[in-house]
C-alpha positions as CSV (number, residue, x, y, z in Angstrom):
1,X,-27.1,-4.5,5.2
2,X,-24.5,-2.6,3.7
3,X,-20.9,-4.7,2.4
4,X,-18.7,-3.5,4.4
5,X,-21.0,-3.0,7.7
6,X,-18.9,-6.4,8.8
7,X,-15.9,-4.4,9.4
8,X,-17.7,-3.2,12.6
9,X,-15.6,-0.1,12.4
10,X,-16.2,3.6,13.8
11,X,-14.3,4.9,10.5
12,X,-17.2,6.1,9.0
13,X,-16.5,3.4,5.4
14,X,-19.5,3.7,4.3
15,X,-19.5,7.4,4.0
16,X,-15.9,7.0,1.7
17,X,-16.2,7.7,-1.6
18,X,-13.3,5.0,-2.5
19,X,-12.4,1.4,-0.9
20,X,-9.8,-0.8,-1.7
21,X,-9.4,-4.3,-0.3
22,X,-5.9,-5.7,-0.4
23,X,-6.0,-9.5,-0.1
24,X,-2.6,-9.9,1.1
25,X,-2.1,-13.8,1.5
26,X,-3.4,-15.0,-1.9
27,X,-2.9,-11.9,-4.0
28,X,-0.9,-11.4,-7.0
29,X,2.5,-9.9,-5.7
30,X,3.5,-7.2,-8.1
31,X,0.3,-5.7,-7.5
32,X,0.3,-5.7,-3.3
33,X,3.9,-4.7,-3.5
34,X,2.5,-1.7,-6.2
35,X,-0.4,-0.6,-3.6
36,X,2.1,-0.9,-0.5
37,X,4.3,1.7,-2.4
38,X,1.8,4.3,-2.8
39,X,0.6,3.6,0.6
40,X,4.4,3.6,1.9
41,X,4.5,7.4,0.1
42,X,1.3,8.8,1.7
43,X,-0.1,9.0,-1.5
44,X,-3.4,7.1,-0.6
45,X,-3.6,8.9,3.5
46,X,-7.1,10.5,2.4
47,X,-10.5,10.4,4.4
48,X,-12.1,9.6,1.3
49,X,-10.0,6.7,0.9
50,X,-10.4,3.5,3.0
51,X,-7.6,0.8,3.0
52,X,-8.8,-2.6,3.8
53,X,-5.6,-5.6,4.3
54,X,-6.8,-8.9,3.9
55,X,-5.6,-11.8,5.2
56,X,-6.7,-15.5,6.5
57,X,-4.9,-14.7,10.3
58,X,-3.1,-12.1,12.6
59,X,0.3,-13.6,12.5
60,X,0.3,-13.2,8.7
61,X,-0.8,-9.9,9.0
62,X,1.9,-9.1,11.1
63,X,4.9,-10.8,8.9
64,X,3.6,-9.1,6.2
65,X,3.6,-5.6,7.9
66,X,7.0,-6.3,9.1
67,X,8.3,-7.2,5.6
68,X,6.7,-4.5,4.1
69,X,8.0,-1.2,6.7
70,X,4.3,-0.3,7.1
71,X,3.6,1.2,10.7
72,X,-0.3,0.5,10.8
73,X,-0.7,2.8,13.8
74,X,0.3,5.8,11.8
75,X,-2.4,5.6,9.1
76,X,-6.4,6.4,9.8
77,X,-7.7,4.8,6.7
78,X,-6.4,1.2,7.5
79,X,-8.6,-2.0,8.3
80,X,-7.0,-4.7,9.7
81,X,-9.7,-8.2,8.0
82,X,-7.7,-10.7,9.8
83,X,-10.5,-13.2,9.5
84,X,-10.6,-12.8,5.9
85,X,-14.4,-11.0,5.8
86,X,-13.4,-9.3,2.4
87,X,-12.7,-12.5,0.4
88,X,-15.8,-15.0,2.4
89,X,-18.0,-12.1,1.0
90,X,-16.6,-12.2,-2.3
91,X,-15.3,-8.7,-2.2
92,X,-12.0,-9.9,-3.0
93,X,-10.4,-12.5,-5.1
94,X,-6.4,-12.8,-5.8
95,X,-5.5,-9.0,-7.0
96,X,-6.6,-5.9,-5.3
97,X,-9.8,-4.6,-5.7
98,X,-10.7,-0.6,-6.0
99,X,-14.7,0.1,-5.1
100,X,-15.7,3.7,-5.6
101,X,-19.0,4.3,-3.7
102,X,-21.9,6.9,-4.3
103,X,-23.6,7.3,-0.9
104,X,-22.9,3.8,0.2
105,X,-23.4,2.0,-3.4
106,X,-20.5,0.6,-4.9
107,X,-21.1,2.3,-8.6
108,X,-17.7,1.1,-9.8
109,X,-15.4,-1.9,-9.0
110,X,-11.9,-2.5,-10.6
111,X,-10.1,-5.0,-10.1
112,X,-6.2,-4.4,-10.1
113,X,-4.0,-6.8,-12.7
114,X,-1.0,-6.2,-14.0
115,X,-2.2,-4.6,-17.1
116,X,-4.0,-1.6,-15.4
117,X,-2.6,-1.1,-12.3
118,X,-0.6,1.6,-13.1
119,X,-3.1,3.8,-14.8
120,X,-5.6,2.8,-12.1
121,X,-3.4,4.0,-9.1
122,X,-2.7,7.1,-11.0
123,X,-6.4,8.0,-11.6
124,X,-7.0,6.9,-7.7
125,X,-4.6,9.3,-6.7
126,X,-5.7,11.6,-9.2
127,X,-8.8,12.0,-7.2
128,X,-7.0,13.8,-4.5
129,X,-4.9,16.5,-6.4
């Protein structure tokens, strides 16, 4: 069984060639806040980017959506984990995690901190251009 087959989603994720899970109630801060930006800007609205927010309940979800000025509805490539899937599996921790995927295998995971966050986004978005 494929990782993220949980997600019991028609959005074709294991056909993306990029995943990032977001955990959103235990992460480290400056990092959300950095992926929210780029999400905010459109600059991560690719099909061959999946979004994934994490978080341990709805109402959490919700809060943090509010807080945050992010209109789910308008973006294709977000999955709402509201039963915290990503970080019971292990595919998630306390920062954001980026898996790039080769026909369904994860060939590369990077885990966001402080340190490269910035240089990871850019290359993320880089992809794209």
């Amino acid at each position: 069984m494929h990782l993220f087959e949980q997600y019991n989603t028609n959005s074709g994720l294991q056909n993306n060639h990029v995943v990032m899970i977001i955990p959103i109630d235990l992460g480290c801060h400056s990092c959300i806040d950095k992926c929210v930006k780029l999400i905010r800007a459109r600059k991560l609205d690719y099909a061959n980017i999946q979004i994934i927010f994490s978080c341990s309940n709805e109402k959490d979800m919700q809060i943090f959506f509010h807080t945050k000025d992010i209109q789910v509805h308008k973006y294709v490539n977000i999955i709402l984990d509201t039963k915290n899937i990503a970080f019971i599996n292990n595919l998630v921790f306390t920062s954001p995690i980026i898996y790039y995927l080769n026909k369904s295998t994860i060939v590369r995971k990077v885990e966001l901190t402080p340190i490269n966050i910035d240089n990871e986004l850019n290359n993320l978005i880089s992809l794209n251009k």
